[in-house]
Each structure stands twice: as C-alpha cells, then as structure tokens.
N, C-alpha and C positions, 0 to 999 in steps of 0.2 A: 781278281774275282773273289766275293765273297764266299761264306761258306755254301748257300743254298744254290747258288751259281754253278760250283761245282759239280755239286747232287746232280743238277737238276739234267748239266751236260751230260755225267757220265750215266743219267738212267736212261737220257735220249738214245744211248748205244744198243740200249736193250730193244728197244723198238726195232720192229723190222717190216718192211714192207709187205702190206696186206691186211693187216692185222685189224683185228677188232679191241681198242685199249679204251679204258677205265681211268683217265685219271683224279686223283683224290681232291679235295679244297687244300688252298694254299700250295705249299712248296712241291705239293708232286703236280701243278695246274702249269708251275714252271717248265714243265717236262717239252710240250708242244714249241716250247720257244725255240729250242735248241733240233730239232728234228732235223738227220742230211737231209739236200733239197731231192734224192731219187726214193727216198722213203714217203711211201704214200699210204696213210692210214686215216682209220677212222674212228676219232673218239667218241666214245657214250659217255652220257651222265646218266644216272639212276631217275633224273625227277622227266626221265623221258626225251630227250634228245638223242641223234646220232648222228654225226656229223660236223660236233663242234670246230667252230676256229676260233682264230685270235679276237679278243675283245675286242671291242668298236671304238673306235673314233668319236671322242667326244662331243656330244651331241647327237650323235647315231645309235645311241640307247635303246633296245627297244625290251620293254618289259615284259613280253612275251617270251622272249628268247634269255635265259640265264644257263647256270648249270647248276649241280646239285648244291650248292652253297650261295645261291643269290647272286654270282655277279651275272653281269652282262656278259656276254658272247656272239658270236656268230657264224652262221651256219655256212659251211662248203658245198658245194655242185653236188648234188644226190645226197644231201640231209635226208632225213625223215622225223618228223616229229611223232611220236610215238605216248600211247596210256602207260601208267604206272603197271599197269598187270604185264601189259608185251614185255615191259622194261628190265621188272623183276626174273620174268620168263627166261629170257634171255640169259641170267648172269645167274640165276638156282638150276639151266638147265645146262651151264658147263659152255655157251657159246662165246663167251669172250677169253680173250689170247692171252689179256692180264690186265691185273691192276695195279696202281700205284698208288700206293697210299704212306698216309704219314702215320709216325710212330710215338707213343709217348715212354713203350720200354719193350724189348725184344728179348725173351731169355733163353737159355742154351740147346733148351729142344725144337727150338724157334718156332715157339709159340707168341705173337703178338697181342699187345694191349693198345689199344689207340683209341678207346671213346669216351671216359671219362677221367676229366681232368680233376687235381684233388683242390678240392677250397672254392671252386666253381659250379655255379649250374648250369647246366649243358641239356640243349632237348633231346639227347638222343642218340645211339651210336650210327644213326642214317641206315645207309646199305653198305657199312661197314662189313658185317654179321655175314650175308650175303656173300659179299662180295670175296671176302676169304676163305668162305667154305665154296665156293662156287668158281671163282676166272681158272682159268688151266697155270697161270704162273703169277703170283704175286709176289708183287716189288715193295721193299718200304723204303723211302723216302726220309728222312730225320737229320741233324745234326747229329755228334756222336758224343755229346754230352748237354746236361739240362745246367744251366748253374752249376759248373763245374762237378756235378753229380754223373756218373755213366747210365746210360739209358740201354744198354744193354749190359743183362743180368742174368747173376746165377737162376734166378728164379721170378716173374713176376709178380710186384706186389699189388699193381692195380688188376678189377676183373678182365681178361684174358674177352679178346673178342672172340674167337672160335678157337675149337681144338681139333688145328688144322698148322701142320709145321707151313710156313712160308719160304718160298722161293731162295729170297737174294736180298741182302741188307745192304744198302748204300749210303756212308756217309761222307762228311768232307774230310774225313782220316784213312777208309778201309771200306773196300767190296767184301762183303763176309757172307759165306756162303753153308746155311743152314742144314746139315746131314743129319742119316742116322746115327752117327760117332761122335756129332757134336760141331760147333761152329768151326768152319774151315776158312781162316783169312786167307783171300785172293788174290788181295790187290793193297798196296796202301795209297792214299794220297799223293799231290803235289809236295813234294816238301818234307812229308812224314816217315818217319822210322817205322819199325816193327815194336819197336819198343818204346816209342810214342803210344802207339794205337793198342798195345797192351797194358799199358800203364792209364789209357782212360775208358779201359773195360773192365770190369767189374767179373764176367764171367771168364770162362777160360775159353781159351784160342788154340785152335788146331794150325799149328805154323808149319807147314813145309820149305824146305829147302830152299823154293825161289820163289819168292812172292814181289809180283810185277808191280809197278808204279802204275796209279791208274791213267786210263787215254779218257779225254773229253772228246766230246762233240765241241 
C-alpha cells in the first residue's frame, strides 16, 4: 500500500453508519473506496449533491453529475440533488457528522491551513471555511510530510482556514489527536516507530505510554 492508501483505509474507520459525511477533493475522495460493506452512509458535496458513489465507468460520464472538485461521480438509491443555499445550509447549520479534508499544514492548537498553496494560483478555499467551522468532527487527511518538510507545526505559517481546533489528524506515519494540552499521538503507522513519527514532526507530541499500531479498513 501506498502512503494515501493507508490514510485513506484508516479514515474509512472513522465513518460509521448513518452518517451524513463530507468528503474533500483528492486523497480524502479516497475515503468511500474503503468503507466496511455494513456501513451505510451518505456523502455530500458542497456544489450540491447527496448521495454521491463511486465514479462511473468509462463512458458513463455524465456532466451533470460531479462533485465539488469537477470529477465525475455517481449517485445511490435516495440521492438528492440539491441548490448551493440548501447545501451550504446544511453544513453552517451543524448537520453533517464530518468532513474530510486534506491538509497543507496542521499546528499544535490544531488549528488547520488547507487553501492556499505557495507559488500557485488557486480559485479559492471552496467550502473549506464552512466546512471546519461547521461539520460536528473534522478529519484531515495528508501525508505526514511535504518534500521531506513536516506539515505538522509548531505554528502555521500559511493563512489558517478557521479558528476552529480540528478533530483527528491522519497520516501514513500517526493518528494524532488534537486537545486542549496539545497534540496527543494515538496511533503510529504500519511499520513506524514513535520516534520515526516524532522525528518528521516539527511540533511537539503528547506521547503516552501505549500507543497502538494503526488498523486499516
């Protein structure tokens, strides 16, 4: 398994059946692949969908139907297509269970940065903004370093999407779990040390006693 393969397994754990989930573009879209088969959930996109599935079959494309980042998708037994207002409504009014999103740097108060990238133009941080001040638990989703740089830091230095601590950090080294005392590693990786996973974080790590090897989906 790759690194994103891992992530992508062990946020599927997070999911639990019933739920209304959020997932981001890219590596937290991976999230649906891996869901047990008695977990039955519904995902929204922000550009108005509920009830996304697995991408289409080549040639069964239909332009109508994407998710918040342009690809193709398509829809499960009791979708709803839905306006940008119901959509937003939804997720500033506290009704969805969580989101997953990707990370560009998470720092110790865990507070998250994920919409603008440096050196790039980018349209926009989407329903980013929303979406962390708003789902009841947000997940982020990242590799756990950038070009050998840590992406979880003492402090961040791009601008900060909300100021709103997040849930639960998952990468392919460490499940780290955001508190008032400061990041609390939970879990490390296949493979990984404690002292791997402190050695490519940057910020400081609340280590207890026994910290469990992570389980995949």
């Amino acid at each position: 398994m790759d690194a994103k393969e891992i992530i992508a397994r062990r946020v599927a754990l997070e999911v639990k059946d019933g739920m209304l989930v959020n997932l981001g573009i890219g590596l937290p879209s991976m999230v649906a692949n891996f869901l047990p088969d008695d977990v039955d959930v519904f995902f929204q996109a922000e550009n108005g969908v509920i009830g996304l599935g697995a991408r289409p079959p080549e040639g069964m494309e239909d332009a109508d139907l994407t998710d918040a980042g342009g690809a193709f998708v398509t829809a499960v037994p009791g979708a709803a297509s839905i306006d940008s207002a119901m959509s937003f409504g939804l997720i500033r009014g506290g009704h969805l269970d969580m989101t997953v999103l990707g990370g560009l740097q998470v720092d110790e108060r865990g507070y998250l940065a994920n919409w603008m990238v440096p050196g790039k133009m980018v349209p926009g941080m989407g329903g980013a903004m929303d979406l962390v001040a708003g789902a009841k638990r947000v997940v982020v989703a990242m590799v756990h370093t950038q070009k050998g740089k840590p992406k979880i830091v003492p402090e961040c230095t791009l601008p900060l999407t909300a100021l709103r601590r997040i849930s639960l950090i998952v990468t392919e080294m460490a499940v780290i779990q955001p508190t008032e005392e400061g990041l609390v590693l939970r879990e490390v990786g296949p493979g990984v040390t404690v002292e791997q996973v402190q050695e490519a974080t940057s910020a400081n790590l609340i280590v207890q006693d026994v910290v469990q090897e992570m389980k995949l989906a």
